[in-house]
C-alpha positions as CSV (number, residue, x, y, z in Angstrom):
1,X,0.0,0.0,0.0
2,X,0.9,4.0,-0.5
3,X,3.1,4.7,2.6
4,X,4.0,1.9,3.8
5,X,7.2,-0.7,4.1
6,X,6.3,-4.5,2.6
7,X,2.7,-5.4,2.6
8,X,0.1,-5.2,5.4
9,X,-2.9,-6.4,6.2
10,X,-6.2,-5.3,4.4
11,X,-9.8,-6.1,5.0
12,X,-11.9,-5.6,2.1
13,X,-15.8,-5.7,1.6
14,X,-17.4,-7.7,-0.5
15,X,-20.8,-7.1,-0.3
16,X,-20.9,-6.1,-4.5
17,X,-18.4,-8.1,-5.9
18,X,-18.6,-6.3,-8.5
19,X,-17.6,-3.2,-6.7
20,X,-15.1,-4.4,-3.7
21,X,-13.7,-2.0,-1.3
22,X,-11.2,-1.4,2.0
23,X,-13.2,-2.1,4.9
24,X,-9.9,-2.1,7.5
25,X,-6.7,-2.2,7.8
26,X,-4.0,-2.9,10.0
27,X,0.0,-3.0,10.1
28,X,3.0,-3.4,12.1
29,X,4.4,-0.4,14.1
30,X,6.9,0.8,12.1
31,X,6.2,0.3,8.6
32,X,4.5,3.5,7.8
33,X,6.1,5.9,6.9
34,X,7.3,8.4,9.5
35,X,6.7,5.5,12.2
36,X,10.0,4.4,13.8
37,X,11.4,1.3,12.5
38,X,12.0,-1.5,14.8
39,X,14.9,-3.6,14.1
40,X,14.3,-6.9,11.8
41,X,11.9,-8.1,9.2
42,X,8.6,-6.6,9.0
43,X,5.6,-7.4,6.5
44,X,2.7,-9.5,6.7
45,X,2.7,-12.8,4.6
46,X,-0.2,-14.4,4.9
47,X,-3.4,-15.6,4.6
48,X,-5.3,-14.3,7.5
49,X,-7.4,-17.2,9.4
50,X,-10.3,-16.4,11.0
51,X,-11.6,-17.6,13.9
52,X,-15.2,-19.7,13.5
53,X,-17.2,-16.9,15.4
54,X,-15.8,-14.3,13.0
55,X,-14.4,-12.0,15.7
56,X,-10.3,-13.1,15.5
57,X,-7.7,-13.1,13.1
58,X,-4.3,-15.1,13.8
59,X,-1.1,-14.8,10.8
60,X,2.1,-14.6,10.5
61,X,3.1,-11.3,10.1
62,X,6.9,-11.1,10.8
63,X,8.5,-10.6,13.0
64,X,5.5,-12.2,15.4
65,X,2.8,-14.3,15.2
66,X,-0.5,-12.3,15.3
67,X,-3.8,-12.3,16.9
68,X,-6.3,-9.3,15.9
69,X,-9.5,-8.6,17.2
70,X,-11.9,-7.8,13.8
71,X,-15.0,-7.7,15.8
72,X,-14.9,-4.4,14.4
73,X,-13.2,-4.8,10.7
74,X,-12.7,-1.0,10.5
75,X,-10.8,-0.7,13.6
76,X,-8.7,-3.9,13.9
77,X,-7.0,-4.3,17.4
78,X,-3.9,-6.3,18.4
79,X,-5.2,-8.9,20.8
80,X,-1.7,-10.2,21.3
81,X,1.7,-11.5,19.4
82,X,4.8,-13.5,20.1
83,X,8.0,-12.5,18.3
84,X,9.9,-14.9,16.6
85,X,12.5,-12.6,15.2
86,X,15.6,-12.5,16.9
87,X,16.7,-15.4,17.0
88,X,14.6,-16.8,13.6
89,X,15.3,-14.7,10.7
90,X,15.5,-15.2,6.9
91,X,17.8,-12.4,5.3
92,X,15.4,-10.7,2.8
93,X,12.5,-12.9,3.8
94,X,9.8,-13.0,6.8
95,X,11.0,-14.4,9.7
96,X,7.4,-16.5,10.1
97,X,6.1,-18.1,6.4
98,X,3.0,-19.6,7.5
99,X,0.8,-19.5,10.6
100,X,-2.2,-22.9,10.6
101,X,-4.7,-22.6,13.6
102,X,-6.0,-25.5,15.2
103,X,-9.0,-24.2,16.6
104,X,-10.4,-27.3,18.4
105,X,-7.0,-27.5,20.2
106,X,-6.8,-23.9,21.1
107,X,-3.1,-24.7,19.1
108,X,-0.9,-22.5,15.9
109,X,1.2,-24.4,13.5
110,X,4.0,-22.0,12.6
111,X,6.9,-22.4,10.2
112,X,9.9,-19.5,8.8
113,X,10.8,-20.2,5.2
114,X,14.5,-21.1,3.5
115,X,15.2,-18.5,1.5
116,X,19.4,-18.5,1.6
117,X,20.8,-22.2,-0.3
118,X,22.9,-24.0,1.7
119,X,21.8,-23.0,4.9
120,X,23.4,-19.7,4.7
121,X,21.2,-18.0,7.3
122,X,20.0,-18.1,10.8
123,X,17.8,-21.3,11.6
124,X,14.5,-22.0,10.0
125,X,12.0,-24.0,12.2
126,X,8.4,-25.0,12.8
127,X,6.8,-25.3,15.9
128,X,3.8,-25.1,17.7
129,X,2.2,-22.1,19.6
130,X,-0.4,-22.4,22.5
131,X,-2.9,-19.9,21.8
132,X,-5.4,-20.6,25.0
133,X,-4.7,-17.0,25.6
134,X,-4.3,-15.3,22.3
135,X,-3.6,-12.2,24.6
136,X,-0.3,-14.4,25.5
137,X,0.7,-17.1,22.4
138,X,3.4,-19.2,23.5
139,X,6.0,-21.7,22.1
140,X,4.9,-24.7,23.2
141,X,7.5,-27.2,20.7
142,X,9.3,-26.9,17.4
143,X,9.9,-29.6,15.1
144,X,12.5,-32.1,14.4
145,X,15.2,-31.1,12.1
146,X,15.0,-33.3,9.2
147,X,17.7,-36.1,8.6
148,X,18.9,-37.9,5.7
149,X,17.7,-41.5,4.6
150,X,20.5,-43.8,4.9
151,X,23.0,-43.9,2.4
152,X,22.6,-40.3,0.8
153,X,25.4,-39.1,-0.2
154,X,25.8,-36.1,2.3
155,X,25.4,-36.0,5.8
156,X,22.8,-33.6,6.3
157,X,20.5,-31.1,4.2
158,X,22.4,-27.8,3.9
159,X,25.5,-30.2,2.1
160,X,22.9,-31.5,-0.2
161,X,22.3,-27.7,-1.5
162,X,19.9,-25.7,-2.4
163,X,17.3,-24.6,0.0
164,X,16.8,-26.7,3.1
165,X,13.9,-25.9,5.3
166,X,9.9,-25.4,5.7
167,X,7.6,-23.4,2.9
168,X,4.1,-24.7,3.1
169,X,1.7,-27.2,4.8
170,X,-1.7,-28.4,4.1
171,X,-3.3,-24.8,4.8
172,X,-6.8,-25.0,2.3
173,X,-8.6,-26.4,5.2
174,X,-12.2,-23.9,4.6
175,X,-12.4,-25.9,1.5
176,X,-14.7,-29.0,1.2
177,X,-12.7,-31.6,-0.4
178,X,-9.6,-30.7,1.5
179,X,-8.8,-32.4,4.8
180,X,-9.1,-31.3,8.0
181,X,-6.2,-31.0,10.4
182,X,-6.1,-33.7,12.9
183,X,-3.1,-35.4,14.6
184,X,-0.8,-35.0,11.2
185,X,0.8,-31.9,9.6
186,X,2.0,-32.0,6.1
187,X,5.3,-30.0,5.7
188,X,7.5,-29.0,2.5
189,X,10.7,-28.9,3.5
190,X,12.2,-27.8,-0.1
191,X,15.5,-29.9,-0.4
192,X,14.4,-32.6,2.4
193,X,10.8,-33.2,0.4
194,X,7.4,-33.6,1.9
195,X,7.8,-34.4,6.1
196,X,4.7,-35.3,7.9
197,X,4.9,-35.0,11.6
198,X,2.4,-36.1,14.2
199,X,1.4,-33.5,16.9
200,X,-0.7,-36.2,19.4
201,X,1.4,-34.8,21.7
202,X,2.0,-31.6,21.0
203,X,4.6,-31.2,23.3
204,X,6.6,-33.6,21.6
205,X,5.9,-33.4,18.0
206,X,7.6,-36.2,16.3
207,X,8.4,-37.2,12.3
208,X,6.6,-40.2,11.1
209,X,6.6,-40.1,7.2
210,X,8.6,-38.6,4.5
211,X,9.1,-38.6,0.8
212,X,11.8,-36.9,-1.0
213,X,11.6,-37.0,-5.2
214,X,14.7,-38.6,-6.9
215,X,17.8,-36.3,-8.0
216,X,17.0,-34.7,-11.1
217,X,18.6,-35.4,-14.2
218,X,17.6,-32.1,-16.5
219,X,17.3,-28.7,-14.8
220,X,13.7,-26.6,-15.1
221,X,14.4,-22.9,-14.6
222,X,17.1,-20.9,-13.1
223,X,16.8,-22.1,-9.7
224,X,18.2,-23.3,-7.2
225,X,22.1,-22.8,-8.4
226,X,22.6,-26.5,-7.2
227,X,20.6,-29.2,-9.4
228,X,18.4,-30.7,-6.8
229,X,14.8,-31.1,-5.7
230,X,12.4,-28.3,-4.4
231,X,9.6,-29.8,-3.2
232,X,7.3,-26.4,-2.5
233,X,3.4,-27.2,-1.8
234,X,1.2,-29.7,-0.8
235,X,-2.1,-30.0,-0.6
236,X,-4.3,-33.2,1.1
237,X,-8.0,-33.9,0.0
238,X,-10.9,-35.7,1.9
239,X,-9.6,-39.1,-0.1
240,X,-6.2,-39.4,1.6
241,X,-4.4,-38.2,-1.7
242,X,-1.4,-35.8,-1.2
243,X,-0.6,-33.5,-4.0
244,X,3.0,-31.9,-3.8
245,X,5.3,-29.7,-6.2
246,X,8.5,-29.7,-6.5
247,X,10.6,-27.5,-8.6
248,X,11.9,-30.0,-11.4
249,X,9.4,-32.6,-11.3
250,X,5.9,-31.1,-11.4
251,X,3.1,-32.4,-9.2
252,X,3.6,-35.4,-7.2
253,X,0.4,-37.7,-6.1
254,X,1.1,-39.6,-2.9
255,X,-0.7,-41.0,0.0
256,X,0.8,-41.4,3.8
257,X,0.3,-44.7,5.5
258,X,2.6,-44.4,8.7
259,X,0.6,-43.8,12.4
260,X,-2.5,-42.1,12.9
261,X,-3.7,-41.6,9.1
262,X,-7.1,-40.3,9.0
263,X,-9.7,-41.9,8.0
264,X,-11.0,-40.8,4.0
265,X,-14.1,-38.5,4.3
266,X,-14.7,-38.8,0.6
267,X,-14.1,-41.8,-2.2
């Protein structure tokens, strides 16, 4: 927007689709202009999720997770927010990527995003946030770092090149035909594949499937400098089937049949 640093929220009515227009907005302190600027990243990412009664919004809006009261859209209000950034921080990326709520659990899912190949940043992560109090979010675990099948020919991710850490998880979940979040959370993890991690415990969230794509033989597109896999989205529907992207491959169909797979909604 006009005046301002990297993007920011906006609420816009829809009433006449035909005719949308701003209904709200609300940014960081700091990124208009004239505002003091805090240190670190700044800019919202998004989507906003709202909460089922309509009257919260929780993102990731970097440096900090987010929750906003919209129970008033033209005057949002910063319920509460816990800051992420120092230590996690992407050079010339948001230090948070993706914020999931859980709303039966009172729970976020939040992961950073790689930006920097070979590791050549601060630590990415993903973790999970109890929002009981969304006046007071706090980290209740992160994730397992990722490790190599046996036999790969380097010892951990950031050798393998490219980028090695989170981008997206299953996060569609207002549509119909995609499924809900239950005990599993389906992670890109670029260079490492498609993790899925169980969060029964979500004190101790633990890795129980995986699936990286073979080494490519023929580069697609510039990036990344090394030739390797970028697995970058992933998507889940009612039937169990996993759709995933990856840089050099293309779309990827798969289904997960380690602990706790959910029963198929749909045929």
């Amino acid at each position: 927007m006009p005046g301002f640093s990297s993007n920011i929220l906006v609420i816009l009515d829809i009433s006449d689709p035909a005719h949308p227009k701003e209904a709200g907005r609300w940014w960081m302190p700091g990124q208009k202009a004239g505002e003091a600027k805090p240190e670190g990243p700044e800019g919202f990412h998004g989507p906003a999720n709202i909460s089922p009664d309509g009257k919260m919004a929780s993102m990731a809006y970097s440096p900090a997770v987010v929750n906003l009261d919209i129970s008033d859209a033209a005057n949002p209000k910063l319920i509460g927010k816990l800051t992420f950034s120092p230590p996690f921080v992407a050079v010339g990326a948001p230090s948070l990527h993706t914020a999931l709520p859980l709303w039966d659990r009172n729970l976020l899912y939040v992961n950073s995003e790689a930006i920097a190949e070979r590791c050549n940043e601060a630590l990415n992560f993903a973790g999970l946030v109890d929002n009981r109090n969304p006046a007071r979010p706090r980290l209740m675990s992160l994730f397992p770092v990722p490790v190599p099948p046996k036999g790969a020919p380097y010892k951990n991710f950031c050798e393998k090149g490219g980028r090695f850490g989170p981008h997206n998880v299953n996060q569609e979940i207002h549509l119909p035909d995609v499924e809900k979040p239950g005990n599993l959370i389906y992670l890109t993890y670029f260079n490492a594949g498609l993790r899925v991690y169980n969060i029964k415990d979500p004190l101790l969230p633990v890795e129980t499937g995986w699936f990286i794509p073979p080494q490519p033989s023929e580069r697609v597109g510039p990036l990344p400098r090394d030739l390797v896999t970028q697995t970058e989205d992933v998507l889940v529907d009612t039937r169990g089937y996993i759709y995933v992207t990856d840089k050099q491959w293309g779309v990827w169909i798969l289904r997960y049949s380690g602990p706790d797979q959910p029963a198929p909604t749909d045929k």
